[in-house]
C-alpha positions, -999 to 999 in steps of 0.1 A, spaced: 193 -52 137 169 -50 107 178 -28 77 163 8 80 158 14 45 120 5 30 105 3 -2 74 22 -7 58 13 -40 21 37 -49 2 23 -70 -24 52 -72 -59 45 -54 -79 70 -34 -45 77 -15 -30 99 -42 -60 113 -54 -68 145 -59 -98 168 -56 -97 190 -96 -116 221 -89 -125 225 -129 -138 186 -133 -152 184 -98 -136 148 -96 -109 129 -74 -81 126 -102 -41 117 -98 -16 141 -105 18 136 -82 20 116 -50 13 129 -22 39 106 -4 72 127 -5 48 154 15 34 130 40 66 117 49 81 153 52 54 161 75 57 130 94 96 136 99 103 100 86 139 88 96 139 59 75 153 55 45 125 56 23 129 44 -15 95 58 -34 85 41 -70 54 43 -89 54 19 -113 11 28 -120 -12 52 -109 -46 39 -115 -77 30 -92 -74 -4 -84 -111 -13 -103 -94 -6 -132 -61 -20 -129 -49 -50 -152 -35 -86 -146 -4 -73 -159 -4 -40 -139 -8 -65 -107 20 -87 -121 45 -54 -130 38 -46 -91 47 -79 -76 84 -80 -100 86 -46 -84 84 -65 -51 104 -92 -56 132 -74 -73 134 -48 -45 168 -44 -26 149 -38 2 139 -62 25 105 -39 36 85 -28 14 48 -11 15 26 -9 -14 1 18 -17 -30 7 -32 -65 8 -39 -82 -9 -11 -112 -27 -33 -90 -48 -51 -56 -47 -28 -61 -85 -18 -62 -98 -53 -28 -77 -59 -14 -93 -28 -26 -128 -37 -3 -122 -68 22 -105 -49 25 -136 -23 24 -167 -56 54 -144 -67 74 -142 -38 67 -177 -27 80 -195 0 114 -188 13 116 -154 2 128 -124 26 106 -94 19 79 -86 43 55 -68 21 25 -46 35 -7 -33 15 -19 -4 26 -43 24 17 -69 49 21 -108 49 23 -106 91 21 -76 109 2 -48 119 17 -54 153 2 -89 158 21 -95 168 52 -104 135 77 -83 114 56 -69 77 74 -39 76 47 -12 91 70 -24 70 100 -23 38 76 12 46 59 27 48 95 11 17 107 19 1 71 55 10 81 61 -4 114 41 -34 104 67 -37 83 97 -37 98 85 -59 127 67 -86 111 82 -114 96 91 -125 60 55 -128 37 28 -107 20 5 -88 48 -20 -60 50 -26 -29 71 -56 -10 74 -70 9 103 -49 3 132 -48 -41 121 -28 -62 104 -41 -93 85 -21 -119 67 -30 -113 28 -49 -149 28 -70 -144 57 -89 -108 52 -118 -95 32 -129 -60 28 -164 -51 44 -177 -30 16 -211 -17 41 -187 -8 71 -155 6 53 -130 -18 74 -111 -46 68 -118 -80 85 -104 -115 92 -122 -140 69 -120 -166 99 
């Protein structure tokens, strides 16, 4: 039987944001995870870090490289990263060259083209598909949008239709 405990690691994105009444923009204050999961009545055992909270347009090489240590070094065997989805498969790319071959975590990158925090959002269906992706698939670097599951080398996002998509 596999473990039950997972890994989730947010990295900010339109996920967590947050609509600020005064600005009139989508900002990040806490994560919305520890209320998503309450809601969802999550049995695992769910380990939450946040090592950055940034949109992923901004986010540096060595933001990317502090998530994939985070990866590697988890005790977990599953582990689901919250990101940014315009820049999620260049994190991943880094992610897998870290892990490399051999290694026993099943990553899976997930996020949100509406935030969680706003009505019609996709990030609690994502999250829950992010987390049985992950404890069913096996050892590598995947990701999870939408109801589909891509392997992190073969997926592109389709900027004019808001999905994800195999390249091949």
């Amino acid at each position: 039987m596999k473990d039950s405990r997972m890994r989730i690691i947010t990295t900010g994105g339109t996920f967590d944001k947050q609509y600020d009444a005064i600005t009139g923009e989508l900002t990040f204050r806490s994560s919305q995870l520890p209320r998503l999961l309450l809601e969802a009545r999550c049995t695992l055992e769910t380990h939450l870090v946040g090592p950055v909270a940034v949109d992923s347009l901004v986010m540096t090489e060595e933001q990317r490289n502090e998530i994939a240590r985070e990866c590697s070094q988890s005790p977990e065997n599953m582990v689901v990263v919250i990101h940014g989805t315009d820049t999620m498969i260049a994190t991943a790319t880094i992610v897998a060259r870290t892990l490399g071959p051999g290694d026993q975590h099943v990553v899976v990158f997930t996020g949100a083209m509406i935030p969680y925090s706003l009505e019609g959002s996709d990030a609690a269906f994502n999250l829950g598909s992010a987390m049985t992706a992950a404890q069913v698939l096996t050892p590598g670097v995947y990701i999870c949008m939408s109801g589909r599951v891509f392997t992190w080398d073969d997926c592109v996002k389709n900027k004019t239709k808001g999905i994800f998509e195999t390249l091949t």
